[in-house]
N, C-alpha and C positions, 0 to 999 in steps of 0.2 A: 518292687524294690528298684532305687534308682541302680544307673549303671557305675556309680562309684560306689557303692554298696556291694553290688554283685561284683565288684571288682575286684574288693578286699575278702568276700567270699571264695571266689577263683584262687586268691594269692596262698590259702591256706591246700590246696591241691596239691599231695604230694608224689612220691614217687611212685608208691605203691598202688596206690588209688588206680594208676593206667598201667601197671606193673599188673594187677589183680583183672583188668581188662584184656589185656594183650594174651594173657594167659590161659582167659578162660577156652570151655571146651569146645567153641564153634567157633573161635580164631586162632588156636593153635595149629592143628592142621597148614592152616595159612602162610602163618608165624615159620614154623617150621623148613615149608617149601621154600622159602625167598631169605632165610640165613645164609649171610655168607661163610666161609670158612674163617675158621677161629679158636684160638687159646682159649683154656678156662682160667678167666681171670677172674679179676673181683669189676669189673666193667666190663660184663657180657653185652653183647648185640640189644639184648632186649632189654636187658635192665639199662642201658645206656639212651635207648630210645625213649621209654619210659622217664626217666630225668629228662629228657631230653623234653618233653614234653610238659614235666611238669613244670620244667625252667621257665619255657616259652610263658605261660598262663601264669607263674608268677609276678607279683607287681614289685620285687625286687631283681628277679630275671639275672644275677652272676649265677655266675660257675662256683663259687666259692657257699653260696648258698645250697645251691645243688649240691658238694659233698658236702655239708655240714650235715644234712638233714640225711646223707646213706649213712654219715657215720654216726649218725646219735642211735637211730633204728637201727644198726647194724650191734651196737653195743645194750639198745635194750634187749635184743634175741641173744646178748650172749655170743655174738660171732667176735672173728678178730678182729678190730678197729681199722679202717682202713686212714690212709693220709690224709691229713689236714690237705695236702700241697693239691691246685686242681690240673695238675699238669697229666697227670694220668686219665681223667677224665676228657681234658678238652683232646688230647689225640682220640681219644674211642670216638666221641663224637664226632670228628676229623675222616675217622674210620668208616665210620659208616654209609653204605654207598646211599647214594643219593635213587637208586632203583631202587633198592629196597622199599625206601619211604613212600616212593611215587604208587609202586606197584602193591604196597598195602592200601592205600588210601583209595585206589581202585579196583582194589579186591572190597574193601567192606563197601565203596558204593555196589560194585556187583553183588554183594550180600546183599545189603539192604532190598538193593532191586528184586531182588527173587522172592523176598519175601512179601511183597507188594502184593495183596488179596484183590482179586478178580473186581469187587467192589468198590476200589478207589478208583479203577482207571478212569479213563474217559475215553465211553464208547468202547470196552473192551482192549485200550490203546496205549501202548506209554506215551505219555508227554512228558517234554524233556525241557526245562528251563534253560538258557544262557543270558549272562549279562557280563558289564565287565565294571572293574573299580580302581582304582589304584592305592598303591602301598608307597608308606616310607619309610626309610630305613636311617642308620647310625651315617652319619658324615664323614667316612673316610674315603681319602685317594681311591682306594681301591674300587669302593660302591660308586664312588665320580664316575670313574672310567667306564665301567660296564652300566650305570644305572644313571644318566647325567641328571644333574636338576633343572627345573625350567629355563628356558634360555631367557626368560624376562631377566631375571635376576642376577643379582651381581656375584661375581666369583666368591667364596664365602660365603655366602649370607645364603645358602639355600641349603636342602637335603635332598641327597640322592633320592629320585622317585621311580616305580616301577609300575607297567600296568600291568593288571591280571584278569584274566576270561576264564568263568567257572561254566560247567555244565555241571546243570543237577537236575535231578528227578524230581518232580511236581508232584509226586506220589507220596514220597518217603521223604524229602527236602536235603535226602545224602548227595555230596559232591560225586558227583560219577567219574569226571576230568580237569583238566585248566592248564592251562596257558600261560607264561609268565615272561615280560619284556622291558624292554626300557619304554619308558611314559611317551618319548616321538623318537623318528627316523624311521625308515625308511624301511616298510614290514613289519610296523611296530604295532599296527591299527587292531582295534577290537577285532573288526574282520579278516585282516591276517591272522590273528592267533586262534577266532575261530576256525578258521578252516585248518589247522594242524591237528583238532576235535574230532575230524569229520569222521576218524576209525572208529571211535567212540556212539556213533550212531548207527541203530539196525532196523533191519527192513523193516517197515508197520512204525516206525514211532511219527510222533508231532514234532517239530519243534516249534516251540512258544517266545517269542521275544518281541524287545522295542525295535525303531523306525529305523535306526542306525545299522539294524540286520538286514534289511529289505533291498537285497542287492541281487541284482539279475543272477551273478555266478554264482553265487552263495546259492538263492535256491535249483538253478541248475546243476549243480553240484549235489545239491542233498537229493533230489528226483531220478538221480542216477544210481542212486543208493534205496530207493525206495522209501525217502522219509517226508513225508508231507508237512508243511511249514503253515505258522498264521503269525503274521506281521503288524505292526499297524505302518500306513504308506510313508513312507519317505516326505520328507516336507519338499525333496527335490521335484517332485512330480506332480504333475496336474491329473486330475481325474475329474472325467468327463463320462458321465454315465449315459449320455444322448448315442454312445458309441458301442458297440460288441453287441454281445446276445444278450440280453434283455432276461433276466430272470424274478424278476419282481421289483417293487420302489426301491431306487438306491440299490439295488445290486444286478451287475452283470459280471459275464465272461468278457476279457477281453486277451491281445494278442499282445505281449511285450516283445520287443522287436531288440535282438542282440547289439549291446552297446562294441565299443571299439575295442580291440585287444587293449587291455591295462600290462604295464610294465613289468605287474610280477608273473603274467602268465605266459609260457611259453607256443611260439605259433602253432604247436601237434596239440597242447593242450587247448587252446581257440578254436582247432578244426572241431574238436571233438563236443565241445557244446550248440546244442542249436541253437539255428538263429532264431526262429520263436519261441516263446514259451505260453498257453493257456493260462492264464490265471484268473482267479475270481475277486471281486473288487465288487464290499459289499459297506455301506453306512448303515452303523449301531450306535446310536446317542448321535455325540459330536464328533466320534472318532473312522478313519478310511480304515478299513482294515483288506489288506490282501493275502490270501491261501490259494492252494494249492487244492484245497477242497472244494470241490465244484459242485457236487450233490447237495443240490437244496433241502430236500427232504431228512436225507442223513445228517445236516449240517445247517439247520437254520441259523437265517442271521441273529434270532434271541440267543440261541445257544453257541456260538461263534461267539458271541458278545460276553457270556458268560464263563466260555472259558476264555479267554482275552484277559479279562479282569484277574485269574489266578493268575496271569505273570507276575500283579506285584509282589508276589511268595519269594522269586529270586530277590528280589530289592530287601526285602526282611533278613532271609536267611545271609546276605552278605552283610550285612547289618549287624546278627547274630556271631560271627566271624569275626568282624571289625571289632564293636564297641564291645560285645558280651564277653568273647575271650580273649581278646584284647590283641588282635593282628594288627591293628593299624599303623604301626610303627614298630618294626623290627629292627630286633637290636643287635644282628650279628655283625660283625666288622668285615667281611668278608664277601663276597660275590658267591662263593661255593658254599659257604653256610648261611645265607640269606635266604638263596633259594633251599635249605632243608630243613631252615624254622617255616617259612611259608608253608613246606608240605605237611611239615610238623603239627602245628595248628591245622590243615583238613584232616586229617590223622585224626586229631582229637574232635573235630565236631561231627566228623562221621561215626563215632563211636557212643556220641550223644547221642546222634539219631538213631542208630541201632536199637539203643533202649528203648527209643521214645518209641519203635516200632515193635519192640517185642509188647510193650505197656498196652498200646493201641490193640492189637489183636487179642491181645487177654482182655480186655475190658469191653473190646465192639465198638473203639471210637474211633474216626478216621485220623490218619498220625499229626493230619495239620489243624487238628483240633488241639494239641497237646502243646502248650507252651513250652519253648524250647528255654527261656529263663529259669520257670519253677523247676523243671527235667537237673539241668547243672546245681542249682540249688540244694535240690533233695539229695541227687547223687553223693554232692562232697560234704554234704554234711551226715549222707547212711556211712559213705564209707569213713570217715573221717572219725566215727564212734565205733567203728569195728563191730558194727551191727550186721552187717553183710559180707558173708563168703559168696561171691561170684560164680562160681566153678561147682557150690557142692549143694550150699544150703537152699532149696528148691522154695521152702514155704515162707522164707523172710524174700526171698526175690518174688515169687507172687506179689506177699503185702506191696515191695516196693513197687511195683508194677501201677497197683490198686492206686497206692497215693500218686504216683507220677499223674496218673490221667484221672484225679480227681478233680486235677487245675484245667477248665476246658476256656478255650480263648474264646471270649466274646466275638460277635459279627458286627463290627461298626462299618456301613457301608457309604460312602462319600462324605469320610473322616477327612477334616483339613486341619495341620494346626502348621501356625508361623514357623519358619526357620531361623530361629532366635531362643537367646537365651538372656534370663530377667537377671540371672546375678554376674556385677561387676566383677572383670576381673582385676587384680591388684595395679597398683597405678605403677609401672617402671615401663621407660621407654622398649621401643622396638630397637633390636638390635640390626642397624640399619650401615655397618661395617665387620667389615673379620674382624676377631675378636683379639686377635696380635694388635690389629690400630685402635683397640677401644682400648687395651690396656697401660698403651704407650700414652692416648687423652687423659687416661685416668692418673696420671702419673704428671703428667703436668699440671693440670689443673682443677686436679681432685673429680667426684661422682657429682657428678649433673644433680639438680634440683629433683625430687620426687613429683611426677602431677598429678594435680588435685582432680 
């Protein structure tokens, strides 16, 4: 299914649908603990986030849509009708602390995590994914200020842009953490935001990422913590394998030698890293890769090579995030609700994965065998027939189980396809002025020709 298909799929998700998740009996508990203090109104904490959620994934995305759709199901049960007006909604959602969201979304990564069978790991090991991407959001003053747009661009003619560093599990493909900043200045870097992750990591894990990670402090920093890293090299650096200890063709030990204090670190925090660090520097195909893993045997270069290759899983699953349920452009007006539809949306695709992982261990299939499209698909359209109670009905959650990982993702291995798309899009100019001076042009001397 294209992703403008699965789009118009997504847009029929409604309230209840993560209303009937949030509820069930192995996220309650949860739910529960991280409530804040509150009225019983007719926009509780969880049915508010619930909307909230289902706003975000729709492809209309008001407020005004969101109570339409409580008061129509509020009036098929027979309840009292609540207001047309969405002013009582948008304060709940105002309301709602932005810890709440954070600390759910990393409570179901910690779920998902534990459920993670002795079998997926690698080598007995978590491995943990980061990458980063960026977000754009609605064009106002406010998102300016805290989120600026490119500085190529001319004042108006841009969107406020934001970058964001996820950490997920390579296991389960659930978001565990993330990061979230303005697109440049000063601390704004993937590797800044990674390192505010770094609680987020425990003793025995991997971390798995691109070149852009491959930074002295970085892995100085995770080695203090006991987490072992595999990179591929920095384009900044030469490797010369005539040099260190010698552990087979194209791979050695060698000694990186502590770079100069950088500006964000403080001179107690420079004393505290060494000045060398051991690392292994090892060629598989075409690619340098550096770790922390020095054991040959434990860790050959095939197998280094091969787990190298599951990085590209983060690059999918922020993909999955972006296009499938449709992050890539947020639409709150606000700096403080921007960042709680962001967390909103991980909310929601860690609860997709959840499934996709209770699916996987009923069935025996590894979780990143299980398409995470067919998974949303099947979902909004079980729950969307009221064919599935979540919480009670045991033997339609099996079947759904059964069909979720019927759908197994093919192994296409050095898949290439163009970065292009074959259909035109409509012919009307670029808006290549604020939209106060296009309408003052339009006004003297009528709309521009249409191009052929």
């Amino acid at each position: 299914m294209t992703d403008r298909r699965l789009a118009r799929r997504v847009e029929q998700a409604d309230t209840y649908t993560f209303f009937n998740c949030l509820t069930d009996d192995q996220l309650l508990p949860i739910i529960d603990a991280l409530l804040p203090p509150h009225r019983e109104r007719v926009f509780t904490p969880t049915l508010t986030l619930s909307m909230f959620m289902a706003q975000a994934l729709s492809d209309d995305g008001s407020c005004q849509k969101a109570v339409d759709d409580l008061l129509a199901k509020r009036v098929c049960e027979q309840l009292p009708p609540c207001s047309v007006s969405t002013g009582a909604y948008c304060r709940a959602r105002r309301r709602l602390p932005k810890a709440m969201i954070t600390e759910l979304v990393t409570a179901t990564g910690a779920l998902a995590k534990e459920r993670v069978r002795a079998p997926w790991l690698w080598q007995g090991r978590s491995v943990k994914l980061v990458d980063g991407t960026t977000i754009s959001m609605a064009d106002t003053a406010e998102n300016q200020a805290d989120y600026p747009q490119q500085s190529m661009q001319a004042p108006g003619l841009g969107f406020p842009i934001a970058r964001l560093v996820a950490l997920m599990c390579l296991a389960s493909g659930a978001v565990l953490n993330a990061a979230m900043g303005p697109y440049q200045g000063k601390g704004t870097g993937e590797g800044a935001l990674l390192r505010t992750l770094l609680e987020s990591f425990e003793t025995g894990d991997v971390l798995l990422a691109d070149r852009y990670f491959c930074s002295y402090f970085i892995i100085a920093l995770l080695l203090r913590q006991g987490v072992d890293v595999l990179f591929e090299q920095h384009a900044g650096r030469k490797t010369d394998f005539r040099r260190g200890k010698r552990l087979g063709v194209r791979d050695h030990l060698i000694e990186w030698k502590r770079p100069t204090r950088p500006d964000w670190m403080t001179p107690e925090e420079y004393a505290e890293i060494p000045e060398t660090l051991t690392l292994r520097e090892v060629k598989v195909g075409r690619k340098v890769l550096v770790t922390t893993l020095h054991c040959k045997r434990q860790a050959p270069p095939q197998e280094l090579g091969r787990l190298f290759a599951s990085r590209w899983h983060v690059e999918l699953d922020l993909r999955n995030i972006k296009s499938t349920l449709g992050m890539e452009v947020l639409r709150c007006k606000t700096p403080e609700m921007v960042v709680k539809e962001m967390w909103v949306y991980l909310l929601a695709y860690n609860l997709v994965r959840l499934l996709m992982l209770e699916a996987a261990a009923f069935v025996g299939v590894l979780p990143r065998q299980i398409s995470f499209k067919h998974t949303v698909q099947l979902w909004l359209a079980w729950s969307l027939r009221s064919l599935l109670t979540l919480a009670t009905n045991l033997n339609e959650r099996l079947t759904l189980y059964e069909l979720i990982a019927s759908r197994i993702v093919g192994k296409r291995p050095g898949r290439v396809e163009p970065r292009a798309i074959k259909r035109r899009p409509k012919p009307y100019r670029l808006l290549n002025r604020t939209r106060c001076k296009a309408r003052a042009q339009i006004r003297r001397t009528g709309h521009p020709k249409k191009l052929k």
